[in-house]
C-alpha positions as CSV (number, residue, x, y, z in Angstrom):
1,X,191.0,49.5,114.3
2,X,188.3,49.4,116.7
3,X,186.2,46.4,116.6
4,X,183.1,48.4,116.7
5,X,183.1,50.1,113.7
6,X,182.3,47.6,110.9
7,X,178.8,46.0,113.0
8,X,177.9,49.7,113.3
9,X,179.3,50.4,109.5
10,X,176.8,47.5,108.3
11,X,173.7,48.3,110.6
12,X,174.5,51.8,109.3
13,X,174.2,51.2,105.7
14,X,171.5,48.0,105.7
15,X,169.6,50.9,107.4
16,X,170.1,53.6,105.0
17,X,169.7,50.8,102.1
18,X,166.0,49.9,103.5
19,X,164.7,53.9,104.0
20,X,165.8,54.1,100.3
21,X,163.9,51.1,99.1
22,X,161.0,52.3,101.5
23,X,160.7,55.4,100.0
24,X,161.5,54.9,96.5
25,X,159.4,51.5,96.2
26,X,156.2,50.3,96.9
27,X,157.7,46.6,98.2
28,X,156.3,45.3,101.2
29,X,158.5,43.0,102.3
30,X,161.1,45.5,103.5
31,X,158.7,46.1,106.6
32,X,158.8,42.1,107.1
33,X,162.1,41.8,107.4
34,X,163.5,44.6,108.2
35,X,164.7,43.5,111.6
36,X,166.5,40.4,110.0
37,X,168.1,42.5,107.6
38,X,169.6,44.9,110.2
39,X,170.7,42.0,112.4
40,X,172.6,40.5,109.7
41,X,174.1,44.0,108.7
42,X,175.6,43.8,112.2
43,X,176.9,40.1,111.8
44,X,178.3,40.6,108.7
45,X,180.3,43.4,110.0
46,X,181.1,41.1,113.0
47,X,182.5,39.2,110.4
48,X,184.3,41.3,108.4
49,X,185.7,42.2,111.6
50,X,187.1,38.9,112.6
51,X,188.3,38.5,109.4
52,X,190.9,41.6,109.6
53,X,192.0,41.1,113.4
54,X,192.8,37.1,111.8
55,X,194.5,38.8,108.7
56,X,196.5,41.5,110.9
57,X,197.9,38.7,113.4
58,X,199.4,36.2,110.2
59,X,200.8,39.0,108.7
60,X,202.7,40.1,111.6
């Protein structure tokens, strides 16, 4: 798997998650952190990445 899809994947749908809350909500603190929220999208995915290529190599 390339190791660039899952941070893309989460900055993809913390994205998507925020312009539905935008839109559909009148909370405020989306705009505050937005930017954090997006940046740990990406980690997690970093993450979740790491997490397969560590599971891949002990079951091989």
């Amino acid at each position: 798997m390339n190791k660039k899809i899952l941070p893309a994947a989460g900055i993809i749908i913390v994205a998507i998650i925020l312009i539905a809350i935008n839109e559909l909500t009148e909370l405020t603190f989306i705009k505050d952190y937005a930017l954090i929220l997006i940046i740990a999208g990406m980690l997690l995915g970093v993450w979740l990445t790491k997490l397969s290529v560590k599971s891949k190599e002990k079951n091989d």
